[in-house]
N, C-alpha and C positions, 0 to 999 in steps of 0.2 A: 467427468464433470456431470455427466448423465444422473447420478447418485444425488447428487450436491442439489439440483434445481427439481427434483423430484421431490426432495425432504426439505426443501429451504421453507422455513416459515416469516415470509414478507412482514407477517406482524409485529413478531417479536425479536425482528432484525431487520438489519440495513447495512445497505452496501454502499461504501463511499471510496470514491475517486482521491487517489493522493497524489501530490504532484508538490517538487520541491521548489519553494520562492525561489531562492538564488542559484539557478542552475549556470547560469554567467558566471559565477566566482568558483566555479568546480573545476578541479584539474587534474591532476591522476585520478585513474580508475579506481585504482587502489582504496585511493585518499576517500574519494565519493562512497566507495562500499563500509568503510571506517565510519562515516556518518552516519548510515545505514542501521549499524550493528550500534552506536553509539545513544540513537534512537529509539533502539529496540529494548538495549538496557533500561532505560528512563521510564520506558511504560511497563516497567515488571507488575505493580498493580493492575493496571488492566489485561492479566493474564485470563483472567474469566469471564472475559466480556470481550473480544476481541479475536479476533486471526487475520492476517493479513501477510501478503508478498509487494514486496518492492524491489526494484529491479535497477541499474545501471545500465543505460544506453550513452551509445554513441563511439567516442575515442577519447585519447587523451587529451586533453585543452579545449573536450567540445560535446560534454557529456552532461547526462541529466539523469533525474534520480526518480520515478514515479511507482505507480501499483495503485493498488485496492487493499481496503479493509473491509471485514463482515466484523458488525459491530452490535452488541447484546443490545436491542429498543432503537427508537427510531431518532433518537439522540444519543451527540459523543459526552459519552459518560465522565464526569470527573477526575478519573483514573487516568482517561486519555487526555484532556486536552489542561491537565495538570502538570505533565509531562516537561521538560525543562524546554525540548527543542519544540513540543508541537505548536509555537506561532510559526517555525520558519518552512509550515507546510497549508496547505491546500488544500482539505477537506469537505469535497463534493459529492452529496447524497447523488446517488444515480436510481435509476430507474431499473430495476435488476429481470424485471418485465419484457424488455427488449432485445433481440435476438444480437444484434449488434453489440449490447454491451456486455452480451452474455459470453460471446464471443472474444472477446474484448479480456475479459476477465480469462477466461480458460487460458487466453496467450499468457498472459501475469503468473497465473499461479503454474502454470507447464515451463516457463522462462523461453516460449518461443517467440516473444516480441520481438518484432527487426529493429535491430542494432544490438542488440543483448550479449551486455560483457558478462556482467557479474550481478547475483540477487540473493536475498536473504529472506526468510519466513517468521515470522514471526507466530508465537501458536503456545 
């Protein structure tokens, strides 16, 4: 991650916090990772303006679906939030400054967040 916030240019990108609205209606892990991947199909055009990991926490009948996006300018660009599922997400600019959520982010994209079933990349 050392690499990553050495070359990150804060200008011309932006890091935002993703977190899934209805983590309450999730129930196999499985199922949850299918949305995941289902998601990830939908934003094939923002394939050049975008990278991000989302991950599956928790257990079966008690699980939720979050991560980070690095996202090309310091708004979601039309490619993303065109996307068929992106209302039923969460999209919070962070602060990528902060040792905390740098940290934060390194657990995401490593898949070592506590509770970590299942994650997918998007890239």
């Amino acid at each position: 991650m050392n690499w990553l916030w050495e070359h990150f240019d804060p200008v011309g990108w932006s890091i935002w916090k993703v977190d899934y609205k209805y983590n309450e209606e999730l129930t196999v892990i499985f199922m949850s990772s299918n949305l995941i991947g289902g998601f990830f199909n939908r934003l094939e055009r923002a394939r050049k303006y975008a990278f991000g990991s989302l991950v599956v926490t928790g257990e079966n009948n008690n699980n939720a679906i979050s991560g980070y996006f690095i996202i090309r300018g310091q708004e979601i660009p039309e490619e993303v939030y065109d996307a068929a599922d992106f209302e039923s997400y969460n999209f919070v600019k962070v602060d990528s400054s902060k040792t905390e959520v740098r940290d934060e982010i390194a657990q995401y994209f490593a898949w070592t967040v506590p509770g970590f079933q299942d994650g997918k990349i998007y890239k």
